[in-house]
Residue, then its C-alpha position, 0 to 999 in steps of 0.5 A: x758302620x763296617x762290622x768288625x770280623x771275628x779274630x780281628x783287634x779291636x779299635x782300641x787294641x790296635x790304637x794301644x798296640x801302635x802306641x806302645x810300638x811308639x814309645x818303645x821306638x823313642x831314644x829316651x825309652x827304649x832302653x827302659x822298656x826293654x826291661x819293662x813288662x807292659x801288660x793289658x788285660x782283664x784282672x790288673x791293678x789298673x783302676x777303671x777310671x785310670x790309664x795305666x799303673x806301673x808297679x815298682x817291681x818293673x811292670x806297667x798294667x794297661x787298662x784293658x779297654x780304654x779308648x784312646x789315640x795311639x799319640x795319648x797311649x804313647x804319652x801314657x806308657x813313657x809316662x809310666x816308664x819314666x816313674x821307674x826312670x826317674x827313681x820315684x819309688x821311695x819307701x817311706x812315702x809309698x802311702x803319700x799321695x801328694x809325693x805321687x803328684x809331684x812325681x806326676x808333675x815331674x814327669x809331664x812337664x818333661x814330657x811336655x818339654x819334650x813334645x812326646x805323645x798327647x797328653x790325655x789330661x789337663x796338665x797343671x804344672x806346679x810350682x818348685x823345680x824338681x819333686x822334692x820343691x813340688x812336694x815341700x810346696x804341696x805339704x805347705x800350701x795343699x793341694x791347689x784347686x785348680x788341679x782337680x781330682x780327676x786323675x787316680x794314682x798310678x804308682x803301685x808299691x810292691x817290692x824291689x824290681x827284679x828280671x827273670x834273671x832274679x838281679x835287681x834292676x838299676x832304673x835310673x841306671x838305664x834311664x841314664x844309658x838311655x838318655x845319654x845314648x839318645x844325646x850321642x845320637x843326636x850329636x852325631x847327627x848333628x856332627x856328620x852334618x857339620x864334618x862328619x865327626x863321630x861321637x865317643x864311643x860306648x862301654x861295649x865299643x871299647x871293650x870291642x876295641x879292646x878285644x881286637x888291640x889286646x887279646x890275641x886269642x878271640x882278637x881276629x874274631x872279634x875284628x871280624x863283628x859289628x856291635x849292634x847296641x840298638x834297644x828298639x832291635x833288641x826289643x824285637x828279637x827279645x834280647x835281655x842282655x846280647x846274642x850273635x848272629x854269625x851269618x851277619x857277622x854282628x854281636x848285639x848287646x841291649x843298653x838298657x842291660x847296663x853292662x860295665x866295662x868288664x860285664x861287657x867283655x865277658x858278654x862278647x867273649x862269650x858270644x865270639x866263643x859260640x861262634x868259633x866253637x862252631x855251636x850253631x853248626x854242632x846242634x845235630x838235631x838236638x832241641x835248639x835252646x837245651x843246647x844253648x843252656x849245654x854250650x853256655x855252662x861250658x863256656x861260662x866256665x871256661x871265661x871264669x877259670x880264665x878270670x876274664x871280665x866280669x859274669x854279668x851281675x843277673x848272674x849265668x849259667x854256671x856250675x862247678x859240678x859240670x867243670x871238665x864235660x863237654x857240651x854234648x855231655x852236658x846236654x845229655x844230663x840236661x834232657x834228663x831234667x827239662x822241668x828244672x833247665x827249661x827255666x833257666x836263661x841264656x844271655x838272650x832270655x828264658x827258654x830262647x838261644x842266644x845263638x840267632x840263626x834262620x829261625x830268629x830271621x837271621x841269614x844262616x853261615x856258608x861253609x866259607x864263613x864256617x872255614x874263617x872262624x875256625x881259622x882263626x880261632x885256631x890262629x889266635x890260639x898260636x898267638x896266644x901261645x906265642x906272646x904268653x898273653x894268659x891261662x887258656x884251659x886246656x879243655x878249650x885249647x883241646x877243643x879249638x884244635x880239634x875244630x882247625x882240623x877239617x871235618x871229616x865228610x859224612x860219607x867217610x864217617x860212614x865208611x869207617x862204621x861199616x869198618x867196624x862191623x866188616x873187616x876185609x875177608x882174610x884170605x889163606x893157604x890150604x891143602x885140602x883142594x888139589x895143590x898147584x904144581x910147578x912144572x920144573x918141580x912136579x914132586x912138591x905140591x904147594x898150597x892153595x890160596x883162598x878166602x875165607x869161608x864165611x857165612x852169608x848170614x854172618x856178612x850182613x846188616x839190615x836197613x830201617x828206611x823212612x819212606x813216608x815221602x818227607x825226605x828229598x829223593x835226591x838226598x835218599x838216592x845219594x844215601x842208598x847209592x852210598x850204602x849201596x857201594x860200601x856194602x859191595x866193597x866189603x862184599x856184603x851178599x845181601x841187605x835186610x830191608x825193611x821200608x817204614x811209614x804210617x805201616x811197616x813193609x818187610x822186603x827181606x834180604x835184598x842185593x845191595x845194587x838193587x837197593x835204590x831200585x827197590x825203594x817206593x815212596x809209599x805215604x805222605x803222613x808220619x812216620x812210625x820206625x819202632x815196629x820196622x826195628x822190632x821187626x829186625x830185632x826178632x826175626x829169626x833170619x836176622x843174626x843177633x849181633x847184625x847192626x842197623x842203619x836207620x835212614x829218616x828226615x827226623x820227622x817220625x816217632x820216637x824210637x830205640x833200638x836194642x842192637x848197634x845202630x847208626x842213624x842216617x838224616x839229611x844236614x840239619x834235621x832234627x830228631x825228636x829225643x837223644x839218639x844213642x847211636x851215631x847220626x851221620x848227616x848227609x850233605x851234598 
């Protein structure tokens, strides 16, 4: 017999694992586990002589090592499951053993109707049509012999079921969504065979269609997404309750979070919104998910001032304190706290993006997609307007304005910080060198034109440069070639150079057309750009008030600098704390 290797599943665990993957894929209970935690471990309620538990609470506790077949594991967890489903957990009988085997019976008898798994007991059906017969019939007449005493219950009372986003969860109203979800998919199968006719659509379709038909504001947005209402996907990506992925161009939405028709329409506002306001692409190396919680107090807000829709009944992220601050406000109070917003949950779940993206498996937008939505959401706010259709609050019409302008490009942002620091030489007239004279007037000296004489030392600015060999060169040349250019043209004699990566190299001053000839890639580790700072911030020969440029990936230590500074990375890269200063990303 082969021996099992070290860090791979056992049998049993692989046999569990393909089980539950089963049932989570059938129509009937996908919807219910995706609210549902199956656990299986050491240390549970589970006893050891039975399968598995499901605890009113919402939870399904898998006995850590029984074997068994993937079908028995698949009969084991819907069983469990439609328990919640079919809203057995009744208060006063929590101590009744027989209402535990007429629930039982209930549910194996549905199971068994419908063929799902292997059923790893004997199963007795007794008579009486529904619970409430079957246990009428067993106080009457007791247990009969024939059902043995083999199986141990498997019902655990303890309290009302409750998500992270602490709401109560309606079972039975899931189960409902589930089921009736499976029979439309069954129908349209049927129905696309026969003449290709389609089922009526769900709540999230209509409140889709509404969107497209009645609300000029998010309507070509909203025209230009697919709603994925998919629980098995939605298991996949852990999607609670919806998320959008822009690059696709889909909205999902979980069923099993049964949403009604104005939660729905709150839900897809407010993922049309990260979209248009161009959320993924404002993360500016920022943590991904702290962002998020930032983007959705604003958002939130905005669809609750406009009284649009219902926030879905698990509540939001929403708080008047922050009315009237931007997202990147937000997010910089949010930092100050990460033990208290780390807990907090967007619309996908606790501590994950409702915002998909590469990370999430998920194609990244083009600039061309990017152009698209910001038109128009920039033309649905004129429609909007137009046609008078309701309240849009001013910080919001402020902020689509401003994205239907065109970006301005790095390397021009950059210019203008250079502006700031460099104004253009003034130029003068003096008579303190030899006067010009005209031949025709000989008797009338005339001034002399000159610039202004100003310091080398005053007209300089120095540069923190990560060479540590993460950057692309291609990137790093055209940054330094940029650098390089704007230095000459506002006659910048010489450049203070300092390169960084696991130690500091101090170049002094150096002309600014030989800056990327003098850059060596030194190292391949981490970075370290606080001494290289320090460095310029004490140097006597550094003036006081010269500002500096720190070129890196992200991929060093945290630092911070005392001077005006700007940082300078690579389009999507992330720094590893809230920069103060400026951040230029460099793109093609």
């Amino acid at each position: 017999m082969a021996k099992k290797k070290s860090g791979e599943p056992d049998p049993a665990t692989i046999a569990f694992q393909a089980g539950l993957q089963q049932a989570s894929a059938l129509p009937i209970c996908a919807a219910l586990l995706s609210q549902i935690n199956v656990i299986r471990g050491n240390g549970l309620r589970c006893p050891k002589d039975g399968w598995a538990v499901v605890a009113q609470s919402g939870r399904i506790e898998v006995h850590p090592s029984r074997r068994a077949t993937p079908g028995e594991w698949t009969y084991v967890i819907a069983h469990c499951a439609l328990h919640l489903g079919f809203n057995h957990f009744i208060n006063d009988r929590e101590e009744d053993r027989l209402w535990q085997i007429a629930c039982d019976t209930v549910v194996d008898r549905f199971l068994n109707d419908l063929n799902i798994g292997t059923c790893p007991w004997p199963f007795v059906d007794l008579p009486g049509r529904d619970e409430e017969a079957i246990y009428k019939n067993l106080l009457r007449d007791g247990l009969p012999s024939s059902y043995g005493s083999q199986r141990a219950p498997d019902m655990v009372f303890d309290g009302a079921p409750t998500s992270f986003f602490t709401r109560k969860i309606d079972y039975p109203k899931i189960f409902a969504i589930g089921l009736t979800q499976a029979l439309r998919s069954a129908v349209e199968t049927a129905g696309r065979s026969v003449d290709g006719a389609q089922g009526p659509p769900t709540t999230a379709q209509n409140a889709h269609r509404w969107f497209v038909s009645n609300y000029p504001l998010l309507g070509a947005m909203a025209a230009a997404f697919k709603i994925v209402e998919d629980p098995k996907l939605c298991q996949r990506l852990d999607i609670a309750i919806g998320a959008v992925d822009a690059g696709s161009r889909e909205i999902f939405i979980n069923p099993g979070a049964a949403l009604d028709a104005a939660e729905c329409r709150f839900v897809i506002a407010h993922e049309i919104l990260h979209v248009g306001l161009q959320h993924q692409n404002r993360l500016a190396g920022r943590d991904p998910y702290l962002w998020n919680v930032a983007c959705d107090f604003v958002i939130n807000g905005w669809l609750l001032e406009m009284g649009f829709g219902a926030m879905p009944a698990f509540g939001g992220l929403y708080d008047p304190k922050l009315k009237g601050l931007s997202a990147e406000t937000i997010y910089d109070r949010i930092v100050q706290d990460l033990r208290r917003y780390r807990k907090l949950a967007t619309l996908r779940g606790v501590g994950t993006s409702d915002i998909l993206g590469p990370a999430d498996g998920c194609p990244a937008t083009s600039s061309d997609l990017d152009d698209f939505y910001r038109r128009a959401l920039g033309q649905g706010l004129e429609l909007h307007r137009r046609q008078t259709r309701g309240l849009i609050p001013a910080d919001l019409a402020e902020e689509i304005e401003a994205l239907s302008m065109p970006p301005i490009p790095w390397d021009v942002r950059l210019a203008q910080w250079f502006d700031s620091y460099f104004g253009p030489v003034e130029t003068r007239r003096t008579f303190s060198r030899a006067s010009r004279r005209q031949s025709s007037t000989p008797d009338i000296p005339r001034p002399k034109t000159v610039n202004e004489v100003v310091p080398d030392s005053a007209r300089t600015f120095g540069v923190v440069l990560d060479t540590s060999g993460s950057m692309e060169k291609r990137l790093l040349a055209q940054a330094l070639g940029s650098i390089a250019g704007y230095a000459l043209s506002r006659e910048v004699q010489a450049v203070r150079l300092v390169f960084c990566d696991a130690t500091t190299y101090d170049e002094g001053y150096v002309a600014p057309e030989t800056i990327a000839g003098r850059v060596k890639v030194r190292g391949r580790g981490g970075t370290v750009l606080q001494p290289g700072i320090d460095l310029l911030e004490g140097a006597d020969d550094f003036p006081k008030d010269g500002p500096i440029l720190i070129i890196t990936d992200g991929q060093c230590d945290r630092f911070r600098s005392h001077r005006e500074h700007a940082i300078l990375t690579p389009k999507g890269a992330r720094l590893p704390f809230v920069p103060r200063g400026p951040v230029f990303e460099i793109e093609e």
